[in-house]
N, CA and C atoms as an extended XYZ file, in Angstrom:
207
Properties=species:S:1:pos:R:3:atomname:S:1:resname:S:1:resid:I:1 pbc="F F F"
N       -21.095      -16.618       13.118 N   UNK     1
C       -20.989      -18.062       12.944 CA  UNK     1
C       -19.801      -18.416       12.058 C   UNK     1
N       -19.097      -19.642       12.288 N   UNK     2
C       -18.289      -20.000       11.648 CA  UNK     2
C       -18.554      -20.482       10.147 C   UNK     2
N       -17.523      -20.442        8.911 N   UNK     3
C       -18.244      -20.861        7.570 CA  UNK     3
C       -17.441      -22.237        7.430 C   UNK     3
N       -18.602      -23.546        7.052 N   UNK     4
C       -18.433      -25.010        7.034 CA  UNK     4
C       -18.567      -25.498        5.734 C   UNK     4
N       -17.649      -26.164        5.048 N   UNK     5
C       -17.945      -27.365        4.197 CA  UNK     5
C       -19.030      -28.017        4.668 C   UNK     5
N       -19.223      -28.993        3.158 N   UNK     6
C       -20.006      -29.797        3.606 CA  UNK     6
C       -20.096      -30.874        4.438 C   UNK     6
N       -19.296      -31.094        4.768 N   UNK     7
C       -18.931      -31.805        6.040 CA  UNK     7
C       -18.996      -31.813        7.282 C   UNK     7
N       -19.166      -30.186        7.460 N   UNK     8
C       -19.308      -29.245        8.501 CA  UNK     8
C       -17.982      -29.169        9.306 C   UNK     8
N       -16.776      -29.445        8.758 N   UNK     9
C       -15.443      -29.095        8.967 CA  UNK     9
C       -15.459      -27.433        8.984 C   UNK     9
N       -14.885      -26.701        9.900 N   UNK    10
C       -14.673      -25.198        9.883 CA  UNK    10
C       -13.509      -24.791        9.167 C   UNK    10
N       -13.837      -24.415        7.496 N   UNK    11
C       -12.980      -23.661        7.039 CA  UNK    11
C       -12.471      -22.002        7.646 C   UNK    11
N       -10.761      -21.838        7.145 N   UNK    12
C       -10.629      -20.325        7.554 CA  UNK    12
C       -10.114      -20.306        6.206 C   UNK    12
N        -9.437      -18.645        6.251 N   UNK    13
C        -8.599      -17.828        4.787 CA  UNK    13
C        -6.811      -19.253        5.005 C   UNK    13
N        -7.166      -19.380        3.688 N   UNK    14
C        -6.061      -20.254        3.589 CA  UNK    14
C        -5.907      -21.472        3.330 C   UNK    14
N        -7.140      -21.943        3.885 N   UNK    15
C        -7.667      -23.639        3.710 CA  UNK    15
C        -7.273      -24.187        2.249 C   UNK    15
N        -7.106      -25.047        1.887 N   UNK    16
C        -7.657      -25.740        0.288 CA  UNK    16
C        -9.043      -26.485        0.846 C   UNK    16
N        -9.724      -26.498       -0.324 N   UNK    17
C       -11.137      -27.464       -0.101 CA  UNK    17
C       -11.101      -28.122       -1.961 C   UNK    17
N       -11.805      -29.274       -1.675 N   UNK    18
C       -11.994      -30.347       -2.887 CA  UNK    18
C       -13.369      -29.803       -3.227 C   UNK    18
N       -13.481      -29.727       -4.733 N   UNK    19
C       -15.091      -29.474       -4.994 CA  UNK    19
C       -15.653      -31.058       -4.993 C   UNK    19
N       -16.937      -31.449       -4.866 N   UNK    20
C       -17.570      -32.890       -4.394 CA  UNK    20
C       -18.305      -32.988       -5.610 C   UNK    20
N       -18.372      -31.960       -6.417 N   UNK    21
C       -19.693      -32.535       -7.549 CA  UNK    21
C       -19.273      -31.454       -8.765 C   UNK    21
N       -19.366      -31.816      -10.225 N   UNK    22
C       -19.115      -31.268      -11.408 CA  UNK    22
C       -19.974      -30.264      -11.052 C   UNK    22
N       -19.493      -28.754      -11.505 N   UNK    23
C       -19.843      -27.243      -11.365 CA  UNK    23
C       -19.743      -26.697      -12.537 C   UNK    23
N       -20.979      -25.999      -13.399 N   UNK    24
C       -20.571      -25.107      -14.107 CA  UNK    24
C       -20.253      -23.957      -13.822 C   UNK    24
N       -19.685      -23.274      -14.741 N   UNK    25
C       -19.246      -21.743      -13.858 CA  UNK    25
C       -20.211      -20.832      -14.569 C   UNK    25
N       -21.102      -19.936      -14.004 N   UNK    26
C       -22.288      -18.991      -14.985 CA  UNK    26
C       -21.117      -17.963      -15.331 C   UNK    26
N       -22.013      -17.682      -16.736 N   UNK    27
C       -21.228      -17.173      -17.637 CA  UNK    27
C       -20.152      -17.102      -18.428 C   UNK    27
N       -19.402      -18.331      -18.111 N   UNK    28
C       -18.358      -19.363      -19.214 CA  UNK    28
C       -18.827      -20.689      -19.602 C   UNK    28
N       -18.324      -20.546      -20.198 N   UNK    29
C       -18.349      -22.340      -20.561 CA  UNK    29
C       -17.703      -23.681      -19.726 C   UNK    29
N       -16.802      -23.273      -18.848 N   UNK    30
C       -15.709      -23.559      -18.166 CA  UNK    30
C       -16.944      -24.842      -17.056 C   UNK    30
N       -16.397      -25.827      -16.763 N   UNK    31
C       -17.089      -26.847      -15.880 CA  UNK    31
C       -15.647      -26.930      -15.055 C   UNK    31
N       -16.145      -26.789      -13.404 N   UNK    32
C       -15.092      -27.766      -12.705 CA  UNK    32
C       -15.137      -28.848      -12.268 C   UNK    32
N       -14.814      -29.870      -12.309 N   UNK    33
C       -14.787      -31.162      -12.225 CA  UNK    33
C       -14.311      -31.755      -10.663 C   UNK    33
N       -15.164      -32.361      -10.960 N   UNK    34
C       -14.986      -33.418       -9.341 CA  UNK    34
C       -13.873      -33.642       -9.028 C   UNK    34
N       -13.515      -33.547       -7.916 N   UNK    35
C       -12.160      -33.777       -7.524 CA  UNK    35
C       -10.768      -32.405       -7.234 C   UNK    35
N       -11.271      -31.324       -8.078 N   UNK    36
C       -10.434      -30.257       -8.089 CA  UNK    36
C        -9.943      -29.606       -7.089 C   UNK    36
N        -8.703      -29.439       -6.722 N   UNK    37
C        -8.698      -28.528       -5.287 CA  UNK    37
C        -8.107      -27.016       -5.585 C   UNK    37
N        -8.508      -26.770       -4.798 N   UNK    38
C        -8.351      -24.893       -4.503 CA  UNK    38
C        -7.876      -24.555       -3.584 C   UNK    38
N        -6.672      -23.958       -3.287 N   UNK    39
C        -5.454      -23.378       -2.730 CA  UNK    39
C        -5.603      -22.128       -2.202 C   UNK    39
N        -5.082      -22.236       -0.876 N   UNK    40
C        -5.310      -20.654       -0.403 CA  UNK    40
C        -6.694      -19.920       -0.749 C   UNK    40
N        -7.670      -20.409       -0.194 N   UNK    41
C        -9.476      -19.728       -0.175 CA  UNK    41
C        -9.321      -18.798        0.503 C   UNK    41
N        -9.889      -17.579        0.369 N   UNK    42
C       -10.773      -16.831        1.190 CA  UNK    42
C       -11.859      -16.806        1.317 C   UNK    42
N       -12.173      -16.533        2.716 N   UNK    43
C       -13.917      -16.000        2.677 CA  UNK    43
C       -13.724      -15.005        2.789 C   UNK    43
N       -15.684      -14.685        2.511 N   UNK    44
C       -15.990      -13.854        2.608 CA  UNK    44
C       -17.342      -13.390        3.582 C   UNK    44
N       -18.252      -12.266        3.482 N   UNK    45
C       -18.701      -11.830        4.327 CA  UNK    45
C       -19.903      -12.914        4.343 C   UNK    45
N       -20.317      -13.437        3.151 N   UNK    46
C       -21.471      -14.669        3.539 CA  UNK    46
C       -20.916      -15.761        3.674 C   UNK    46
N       -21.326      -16.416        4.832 N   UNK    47
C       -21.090      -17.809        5.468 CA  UNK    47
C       -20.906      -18.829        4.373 C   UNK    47
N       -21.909      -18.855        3.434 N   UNK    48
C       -22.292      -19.801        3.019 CA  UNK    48
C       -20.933      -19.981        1.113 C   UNK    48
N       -20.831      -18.714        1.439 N   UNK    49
C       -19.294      -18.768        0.591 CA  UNK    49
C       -17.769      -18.862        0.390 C   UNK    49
N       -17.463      -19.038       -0.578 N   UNK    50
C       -15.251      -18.609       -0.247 CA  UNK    50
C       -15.134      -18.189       -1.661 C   UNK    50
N       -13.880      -17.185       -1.556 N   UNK    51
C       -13.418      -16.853       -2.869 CA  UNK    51
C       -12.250      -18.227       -3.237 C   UNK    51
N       -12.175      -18.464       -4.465 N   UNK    52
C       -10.799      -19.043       -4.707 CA  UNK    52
C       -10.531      -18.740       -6.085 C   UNK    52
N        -8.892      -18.835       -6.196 N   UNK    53
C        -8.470      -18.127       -7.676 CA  UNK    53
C        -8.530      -19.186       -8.580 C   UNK    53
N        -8.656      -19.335       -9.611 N   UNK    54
C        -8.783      -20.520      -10.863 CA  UNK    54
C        -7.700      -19.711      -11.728 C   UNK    54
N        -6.506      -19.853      -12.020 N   UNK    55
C        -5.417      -19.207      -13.109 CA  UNK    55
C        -5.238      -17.811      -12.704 C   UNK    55
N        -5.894      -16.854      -13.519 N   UNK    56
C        -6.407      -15.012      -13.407 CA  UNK    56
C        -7.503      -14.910      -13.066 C   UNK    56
N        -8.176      -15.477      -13.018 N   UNK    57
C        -9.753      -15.464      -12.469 CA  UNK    57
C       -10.580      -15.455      -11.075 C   UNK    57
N       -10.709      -14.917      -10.467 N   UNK    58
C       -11.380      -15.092       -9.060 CA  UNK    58
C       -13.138      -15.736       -8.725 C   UNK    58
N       -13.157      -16.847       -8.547 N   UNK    59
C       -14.317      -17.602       -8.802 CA  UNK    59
C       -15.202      -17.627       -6.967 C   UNK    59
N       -16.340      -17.288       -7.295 N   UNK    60
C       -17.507      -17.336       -5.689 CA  UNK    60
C       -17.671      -18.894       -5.564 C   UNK    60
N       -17.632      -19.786       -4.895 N   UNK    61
C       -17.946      -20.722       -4.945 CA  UNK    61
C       -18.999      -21.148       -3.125 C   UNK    61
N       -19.841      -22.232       -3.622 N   UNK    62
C       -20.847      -22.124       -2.028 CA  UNK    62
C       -20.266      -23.416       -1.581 C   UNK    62
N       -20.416      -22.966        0.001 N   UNK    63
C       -19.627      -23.972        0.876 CA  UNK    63
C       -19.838      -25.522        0.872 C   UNK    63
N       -21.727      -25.536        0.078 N   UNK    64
C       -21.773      -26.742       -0.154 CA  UNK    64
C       -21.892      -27.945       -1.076 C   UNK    64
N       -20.896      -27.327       -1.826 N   UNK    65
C       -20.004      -28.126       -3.040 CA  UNK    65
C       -18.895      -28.227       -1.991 C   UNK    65
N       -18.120      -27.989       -1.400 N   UNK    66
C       -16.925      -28.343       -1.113 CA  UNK    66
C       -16.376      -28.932        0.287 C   UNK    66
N       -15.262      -29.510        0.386 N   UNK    67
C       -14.576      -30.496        1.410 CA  UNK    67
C       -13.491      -29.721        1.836 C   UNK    67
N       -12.808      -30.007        3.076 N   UNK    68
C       -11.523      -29.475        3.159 CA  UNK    68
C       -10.657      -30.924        2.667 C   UNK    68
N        -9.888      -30.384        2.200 N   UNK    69
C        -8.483      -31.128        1.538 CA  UNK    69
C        -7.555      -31.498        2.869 C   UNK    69
């Protein structure tokens, strides 16, 4: 199956997507904030996820926090 925003737009590796709702990140302190976009995503092997980089950091994020940009 293909992996969808919440929108149910079909993201691929490469997309940017907008996060839709303030996120904490477990195990920092770090919140991402509404509105943020993320550059060049990958997925990965669960649908329901994408990798994206934040600075040095590589963050899991679920498909349904996010929009395509």
């Amino acid at each position: 199956m293909a992996t969808k925003d919440s929108n149910g737009n079909e993201l691929n590796d490469g997309d940017s997507v907008q996060v839709i709702k303030d996120l904490k990140v477990k195990g920092s302190s770090q919140t991402l904030k509404r509105g943020k976009v993320f550059k060049k995503i990958r997925l990965t092997s669960n649908e329901e996820q994408v990798e994206c980089k934040d600075g040095k950091s590589v963050l899991v994020l679920k498909t349904c926090f996010l929009k395509k940009a």
